[in-house]
N, C-alpha and C positions, 0 to 999 in steps of 0.2 A: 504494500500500500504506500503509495508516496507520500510522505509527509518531511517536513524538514525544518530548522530550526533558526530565526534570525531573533540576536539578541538572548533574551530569557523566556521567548514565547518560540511552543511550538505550531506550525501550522499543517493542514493539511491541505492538497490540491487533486482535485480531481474532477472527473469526466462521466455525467450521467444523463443516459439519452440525448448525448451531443450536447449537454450544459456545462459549463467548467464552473466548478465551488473551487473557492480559495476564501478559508476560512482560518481564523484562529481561534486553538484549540484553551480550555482549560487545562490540560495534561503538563506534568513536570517533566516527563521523560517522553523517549521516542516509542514506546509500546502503547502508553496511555494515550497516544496522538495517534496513534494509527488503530486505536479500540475506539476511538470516535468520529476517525473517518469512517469505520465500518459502518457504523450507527449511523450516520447521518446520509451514507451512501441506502441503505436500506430503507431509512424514512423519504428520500429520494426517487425511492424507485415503487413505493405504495402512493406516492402520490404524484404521481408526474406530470400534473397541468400545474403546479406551486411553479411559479414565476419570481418565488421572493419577495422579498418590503423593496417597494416601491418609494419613489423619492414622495408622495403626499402623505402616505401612509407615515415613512421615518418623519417628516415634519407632525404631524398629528402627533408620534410618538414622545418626541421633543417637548411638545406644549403640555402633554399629560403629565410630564415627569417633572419639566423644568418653569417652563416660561408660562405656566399660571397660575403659579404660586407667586410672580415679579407682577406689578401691578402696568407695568404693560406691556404685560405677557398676549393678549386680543392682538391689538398694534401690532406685535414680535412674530406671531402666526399668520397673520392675514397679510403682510409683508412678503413673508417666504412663499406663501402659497401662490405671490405671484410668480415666483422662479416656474412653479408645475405648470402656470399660462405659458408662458416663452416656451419652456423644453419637454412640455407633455409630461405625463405621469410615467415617467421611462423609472425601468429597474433601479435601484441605488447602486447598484455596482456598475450602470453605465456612464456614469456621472465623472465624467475627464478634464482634459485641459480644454480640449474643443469643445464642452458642453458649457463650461465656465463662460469662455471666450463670446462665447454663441451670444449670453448672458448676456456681458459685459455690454456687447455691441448693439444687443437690444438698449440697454436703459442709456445709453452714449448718442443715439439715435432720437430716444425722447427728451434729451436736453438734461437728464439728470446730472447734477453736481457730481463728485471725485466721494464729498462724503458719503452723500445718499448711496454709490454705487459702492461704497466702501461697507456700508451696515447692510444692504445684502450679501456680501462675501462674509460677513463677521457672520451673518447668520447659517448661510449653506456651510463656511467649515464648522459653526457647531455639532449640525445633523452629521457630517461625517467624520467629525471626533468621538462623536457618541456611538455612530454607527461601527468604528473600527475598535475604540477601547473597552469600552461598556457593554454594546451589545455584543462583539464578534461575530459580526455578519461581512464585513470587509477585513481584508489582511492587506490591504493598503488605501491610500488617500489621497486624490492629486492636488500638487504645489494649489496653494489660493490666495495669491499675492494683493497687498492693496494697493493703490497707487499713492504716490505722491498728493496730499491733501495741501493746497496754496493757500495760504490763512487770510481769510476776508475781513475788508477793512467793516470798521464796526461805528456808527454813529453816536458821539458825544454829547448831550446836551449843555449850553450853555447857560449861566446863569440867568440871561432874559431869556431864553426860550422855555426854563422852568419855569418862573414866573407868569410867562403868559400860559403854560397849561393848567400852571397850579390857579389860574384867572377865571377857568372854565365857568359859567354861568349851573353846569351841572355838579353842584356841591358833594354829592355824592361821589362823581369822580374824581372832584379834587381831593376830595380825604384817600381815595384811595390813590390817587398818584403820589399825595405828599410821603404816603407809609410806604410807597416802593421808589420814590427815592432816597430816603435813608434809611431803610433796612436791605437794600437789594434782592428783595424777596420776588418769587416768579410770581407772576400772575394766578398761577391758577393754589399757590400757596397763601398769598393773600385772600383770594376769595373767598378760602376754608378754613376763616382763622376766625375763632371766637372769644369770648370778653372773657371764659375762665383759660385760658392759655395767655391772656397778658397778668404778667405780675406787677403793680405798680411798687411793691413794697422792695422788687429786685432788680425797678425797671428795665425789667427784658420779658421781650414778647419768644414762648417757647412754641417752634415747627415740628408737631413730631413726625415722625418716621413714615405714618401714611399718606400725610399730605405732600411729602418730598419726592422727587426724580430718581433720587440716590439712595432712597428708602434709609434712611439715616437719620435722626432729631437733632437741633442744634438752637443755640439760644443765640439770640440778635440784641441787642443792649436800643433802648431805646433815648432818641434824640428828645429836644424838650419838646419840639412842636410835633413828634407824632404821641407823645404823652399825655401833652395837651388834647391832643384831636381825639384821641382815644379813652380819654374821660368826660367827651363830653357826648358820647355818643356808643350803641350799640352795636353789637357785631351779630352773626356776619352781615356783609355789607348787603344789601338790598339790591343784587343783579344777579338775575338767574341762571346764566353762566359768562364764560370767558366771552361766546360769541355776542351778547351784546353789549359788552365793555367796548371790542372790537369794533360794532356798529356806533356806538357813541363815540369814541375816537375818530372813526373815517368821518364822520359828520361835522366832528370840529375840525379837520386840518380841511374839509372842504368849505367852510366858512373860512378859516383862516388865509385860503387859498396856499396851502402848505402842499408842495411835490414834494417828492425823492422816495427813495427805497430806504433810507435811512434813519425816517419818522416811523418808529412803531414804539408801542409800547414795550417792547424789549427792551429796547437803547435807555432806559432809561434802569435799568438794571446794567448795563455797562457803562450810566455814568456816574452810577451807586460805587461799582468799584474802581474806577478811574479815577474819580476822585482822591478814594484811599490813597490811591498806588502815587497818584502825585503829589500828595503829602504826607510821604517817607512811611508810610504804613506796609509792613512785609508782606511779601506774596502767602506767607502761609495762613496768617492771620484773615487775608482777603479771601481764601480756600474756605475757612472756616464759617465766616460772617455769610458766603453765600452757597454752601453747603456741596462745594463741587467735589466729585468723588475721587478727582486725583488733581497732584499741582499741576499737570500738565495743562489741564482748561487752563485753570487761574495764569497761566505764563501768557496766555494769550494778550495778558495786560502790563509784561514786565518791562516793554520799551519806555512805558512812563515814571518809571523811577528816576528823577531828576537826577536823584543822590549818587545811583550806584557807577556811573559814570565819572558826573564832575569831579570825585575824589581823585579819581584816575588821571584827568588833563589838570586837575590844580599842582600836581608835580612839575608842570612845565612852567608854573609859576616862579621856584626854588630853580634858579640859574645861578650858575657860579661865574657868570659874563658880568664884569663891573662895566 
């Protein structure tokens, strides 16, 4: 029986009714690898229309075990399941460089970004890390490289430009813009934030874990004016979700007569931390206040450290030239 050994896993390979199995085995030695090629040759051969787990089937498999237990684990499913539109409901073991490729050139074709095309690769090599280590249904996995991700510039706002949002005639949005520019808190964490998670006696308003990205809790220290704003009124805020925060925004920058891609209410959680970073505030401390899961995000904001530079050219200042 052919079976053979890479590493500290044995595998078996073989050939039933013109199918080739290449599988890794549970067995320590080469007798225990070739007692369950027989057995799996046999289970093979009583049933031989088994086609195998198929690439929708091992994602279904994925979300049962993994991704919906993460709360956006739906999102993380219905994503991959677009990979099965593109390349069919093909076997997982036909799953190549060219089926990747095929992939790639799809979502490159509908204008998707580097990232976007990057969090489908992160998801199909999940299915087939699971598929090769976990379940040992594959005895290998093709390369699934990402591409080079080119970091997009990110919109700042300015002191009059908060002013004029914090101006909004809809009071309601103004209280919630003033708490998301200084606590840097997301949108949709602000939404689901209530009167007993602010402590005034610690003033820090606490995020736990389920309203987070990162699924992580973290405590934000409160400024005087969202302390203020926040004792004199109720939580949660009174919009029924994020999408018509989103609609009363588009409303006011089209009265304002405000274009660009760079007015959204995100930016203003990049100017929660840009801020910090430009007044000497550390990148980790920035990680923390806005609960990113690694300093890599938070670096995205390190060019503005005024400090960590000018130390470095004030050396040129100390000349020994009279």
């Amino acid at each position: 029986m052919p079976v053979y050994k890479r590493g500290s896993t044995w595998y078996y390979d073989i050939v039933v009714g013109g199918k080739r199995l290449r599988r890794a085995t549970n067995a320590t030695d080469k007798r225990g690898a070739e007692v369950e090629a027989v057995l799996a040759k046999r289970k093979q051969l009583t049933a031989p229309d088994d086609t195998g787990i198929t690439l929708k089937a091992a994602i279904m498999r994925v979300y049962k075990e993994e991704w919906q237990h993460n709360k956006s684990g739906l999102r993380m499913v219905n994503r991959t399941l677009k990979i099965v539109d593109i390349l069919g409901n093909i076997p997982l073991e036909t799953v190549d460089e060219a089926q990747i490729a095929k992939m790639v050139d799809f979502f490159e074709k509908k204008k998707l970004t580097q990232s976007s095309i990057n969090r489908y690769r992160a998801y199909l090599r999940r299915v087939l890390n699971l598929a090769q280590k976990k379940w040992r249904v594959l005895d290998r996995i093709p390369y699934i490289r990402n591409t080079r991700e080119i970091p997009k510039q990110f919109k700042v706002y300015t002191d009059a430009e908060e002013k004029l949002i914090l101006s909004m005639s809809n009071r309601e949005f103004a209280d919630l813009a003033s708490l998301l520019f200084d606590t840097g808190m997301r949108l949709g964490e602000a939404l689901r934030l209530k009167n007993s998670e602010v402590d005034f006696g610690s003033n820090t308003i606490v995020v736990w874990a389920d309203a987070t990205k990162g699924g992580k809790s973290r405590g934000i220290p409160m400024t005087r004016r969202v302390s203020q704003m926040l004792q004199r009124r109720t939580l949660p805020f009174a919009f029924k979700d994020g999408h018509e925060v989103e609609r009363i925004w588009k409303r006011f920058r089209k009265k304002e007569g405000i274009e660009g891609e760079g007015w959204t209410i995100h930016a203003i959680r990049h100017t929660f931390a840009s801020r910090l970073v430009r007044r000497g505030i550390g990148l980790y401390s920035v990680k923390e206040l806005l609960g990113h899961s690694t300093i890599t995000v938070t670096e995205r904001y390190a060019h503005l450290d005024p400090a960590k530079l000018q130390a470095a050219v004030a050396v040129l200042e100390q000349s020994d030239v009279v």
